[in-house]
N, C-alpha and C positions, 0 to 999 in steps of 0.2 A: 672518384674523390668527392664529387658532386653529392655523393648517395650519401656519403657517410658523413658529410658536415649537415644533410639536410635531415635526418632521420632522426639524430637528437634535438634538432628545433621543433622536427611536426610533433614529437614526443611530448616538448617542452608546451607547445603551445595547446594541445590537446589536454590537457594535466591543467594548462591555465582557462582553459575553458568549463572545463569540468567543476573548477573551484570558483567559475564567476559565476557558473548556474547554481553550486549549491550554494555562494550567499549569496543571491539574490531570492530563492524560493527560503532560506532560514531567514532572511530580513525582513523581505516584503509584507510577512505576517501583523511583525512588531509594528512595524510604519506606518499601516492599515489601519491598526488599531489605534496607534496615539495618532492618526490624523481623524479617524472617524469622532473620537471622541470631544472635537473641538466644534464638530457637526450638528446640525436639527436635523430629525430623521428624514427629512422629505431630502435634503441634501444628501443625505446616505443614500437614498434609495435612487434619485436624481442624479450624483455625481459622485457614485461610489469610490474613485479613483483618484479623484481631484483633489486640491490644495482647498482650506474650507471658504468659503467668502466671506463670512464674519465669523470669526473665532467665537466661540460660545463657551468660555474660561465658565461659565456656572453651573455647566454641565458636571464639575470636579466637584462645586457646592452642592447642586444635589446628589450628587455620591455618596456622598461623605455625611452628609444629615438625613436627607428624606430618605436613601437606601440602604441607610444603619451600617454603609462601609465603615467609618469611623471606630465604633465599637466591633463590628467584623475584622476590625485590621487590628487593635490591642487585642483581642483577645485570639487572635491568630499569630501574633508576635511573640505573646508569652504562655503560651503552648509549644511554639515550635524551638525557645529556646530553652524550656525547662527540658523537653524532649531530647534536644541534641547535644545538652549538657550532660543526662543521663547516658546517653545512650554512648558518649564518649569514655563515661567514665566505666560504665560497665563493662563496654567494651574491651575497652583497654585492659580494665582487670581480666577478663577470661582472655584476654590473647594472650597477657605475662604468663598466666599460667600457663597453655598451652605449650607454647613457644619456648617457655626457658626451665619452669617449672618438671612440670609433668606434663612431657613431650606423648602426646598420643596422637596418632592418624585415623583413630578411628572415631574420637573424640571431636578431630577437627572437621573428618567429615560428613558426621550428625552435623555438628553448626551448618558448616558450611550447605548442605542439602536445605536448608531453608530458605537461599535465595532461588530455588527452580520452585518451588511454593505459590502459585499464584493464591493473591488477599483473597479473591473472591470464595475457595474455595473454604478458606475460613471463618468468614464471616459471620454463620450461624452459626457454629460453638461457640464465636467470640461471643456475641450478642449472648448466648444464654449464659456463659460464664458471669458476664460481668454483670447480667441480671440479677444472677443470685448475689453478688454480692453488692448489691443496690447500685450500681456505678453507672446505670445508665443516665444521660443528660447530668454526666458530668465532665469537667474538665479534665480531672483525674482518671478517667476510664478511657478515656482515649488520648493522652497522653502516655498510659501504659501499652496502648495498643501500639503508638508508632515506635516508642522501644522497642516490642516485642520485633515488631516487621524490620526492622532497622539492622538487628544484631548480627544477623547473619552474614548481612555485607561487611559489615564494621570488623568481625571478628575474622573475617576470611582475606583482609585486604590486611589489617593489623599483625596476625600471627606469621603473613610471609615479611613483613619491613621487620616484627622486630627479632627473627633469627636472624637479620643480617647487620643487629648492632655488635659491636665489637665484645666477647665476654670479660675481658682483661678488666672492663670497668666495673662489672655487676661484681666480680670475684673480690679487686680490690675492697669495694665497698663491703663486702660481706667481710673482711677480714678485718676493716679496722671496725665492726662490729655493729655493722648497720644489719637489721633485721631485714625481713620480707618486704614490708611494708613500706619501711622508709627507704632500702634501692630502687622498691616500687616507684615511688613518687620522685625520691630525687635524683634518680637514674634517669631509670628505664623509662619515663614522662615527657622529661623534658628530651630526651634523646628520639622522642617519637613523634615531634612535632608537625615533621611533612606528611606520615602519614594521617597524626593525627586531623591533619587541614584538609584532606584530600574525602575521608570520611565523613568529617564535620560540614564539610558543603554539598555534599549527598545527600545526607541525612538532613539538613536543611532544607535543600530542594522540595525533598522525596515530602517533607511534614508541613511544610508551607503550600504545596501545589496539593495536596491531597484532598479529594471529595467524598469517595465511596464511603467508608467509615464515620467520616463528618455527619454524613448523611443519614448513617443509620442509628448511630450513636447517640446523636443529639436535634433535638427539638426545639428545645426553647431559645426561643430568638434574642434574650441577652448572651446567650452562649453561643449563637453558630459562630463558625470560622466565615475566611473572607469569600471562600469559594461558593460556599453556601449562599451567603450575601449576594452574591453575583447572580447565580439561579436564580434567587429569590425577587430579582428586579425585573423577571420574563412575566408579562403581565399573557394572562387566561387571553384574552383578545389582540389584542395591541400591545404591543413592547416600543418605551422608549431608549432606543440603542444609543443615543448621545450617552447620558448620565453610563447605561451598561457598560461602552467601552469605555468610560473614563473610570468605572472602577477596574474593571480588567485592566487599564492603563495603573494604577495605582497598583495593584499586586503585583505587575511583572516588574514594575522599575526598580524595587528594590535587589531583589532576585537576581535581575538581568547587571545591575552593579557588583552585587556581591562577587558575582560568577565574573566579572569581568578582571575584577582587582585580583581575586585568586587561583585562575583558572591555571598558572604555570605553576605555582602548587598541587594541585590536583591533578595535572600531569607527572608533575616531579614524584607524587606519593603511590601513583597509579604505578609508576616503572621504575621504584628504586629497589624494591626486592627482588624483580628478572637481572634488572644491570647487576647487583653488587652480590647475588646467588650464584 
């Protein structure tokens, strides 16, 4: 009797172990980071572990002016939401199709094969494409590219939530004489919301956190993104890590909000097409 009341506790407690090591090594990072940033580097280097002994709040002020974060973060903000605007709405349009339209599998599994596609292996087509058509060091050129990278998630997570919307509504609507376009939109949209939340905060992430393509992309330093920004404060000899981490500080906090407020959406939009399939 002993064995079997104690075997679902060591279970229980083992399972709660496991989850206090993975957030403490997923914390620890973030913590590191917005405590180093309050640091002088000799205290980084001297007490890398430690609470700061004088807060150095100016370390955010030169972030933010003398390492052009400021201009690195607007122009990182409206990039990533011109990007995740499209990339919803394109999306969305080729899943309708898919999905209710013109059901193909073999349609869905071209898209879908573009998310086993690793970027890098793209990169130099990309670069010579958008060569030709003048788009290098611009916004626009890589703004098309995180569409491009995006879709395949979007359209592969999209096309299983919306066969699993009820058809009784799209049918209604067609019959009192709504076209394609407007069940589109005033259907099948609004009825796609969790998934649509669940891809919108991926694709967020994924255009927010991105470097390689920034990299290659773009040059001119009223146009880098924030990532870039960041690289760009690693001095040739000497690197000041205060100001560093406090723009690092500054990119992940929004992020890490966003993710926080809608993170049971993006579960609920991950698993409503297994559940209701």
């Amino acid at each position: 009797m002993e064995r079997r009341i104690n075997v679902p506790f060591a279970k229980k407690s083992f399972n709660y172990v496991l989850l206090a090591l993975y957030s403490v090594t997923t914390i620890f990072p973030f913590l590191w980071v917005f405590l180093s940033s309050f640091k002088t580097n000799s205290e980084i280097y001297s007490h890398p572990f430690s609470l700061p002994k004088e807060w150095q709040f100016e370390n955010y002020v030169k972030a933010w002016t003398s390492g052009n974060i400021g201009a690195n973060f607007v122009n990182t903000t409206y990039i990533t939401l011109i990007s995740v605007a499209l990339i919803l709405l394109f999306g969305a349009m080729a899943s309708y199709v898919l999905a209710r339209v013109y059901p193909s599998m073999l349609l869905y599994t071209f898209f879908s094969l573009g998310i086993m596609i690793p970027g890098q292996t793209i990169l130099i087509p990309t670069f010579s494409i958008l060569k030709g058509f003048h788009l290098i060091n611009t916004h626009l050129g890589l703004i098309l590219m995180y569409i491009v990278g995006s879709l395949s998630l979007t359209i592969f997570v999209l096309v299983s939530f919306m066969k699993t919307l009820p058809k009784e509504l799209e049918e209604a609507a067609i019959v009192d004489g709504a076209g394609r376009y407007r069940t589109f939109f005033s259907i099948i949209l609004p009825l796609s919301t969790p998934g649509l939340a669940t891809v919108g905060i991926l694709a967020l992430l994924s255009c927010w956190n991105e470097y390689l393509f920034a990299y290659v992309l773009i040059s001119d330093p009223d146009l880098k993104t924030l990532t870039q920004g960041i690289y760009g404060m690693k001095g040739e000899y000497m690197t000041d890590y205060g100001p560093m981490t406090a723009g690092l500080a500054i990119t992940m906090i929004p992020v890490v909000i966003l993710y926080i407020l809608f993170q049971e959406k993006v579960v609920a939009g991950m698993t409503a097409g297994a559940v209701k399939g």
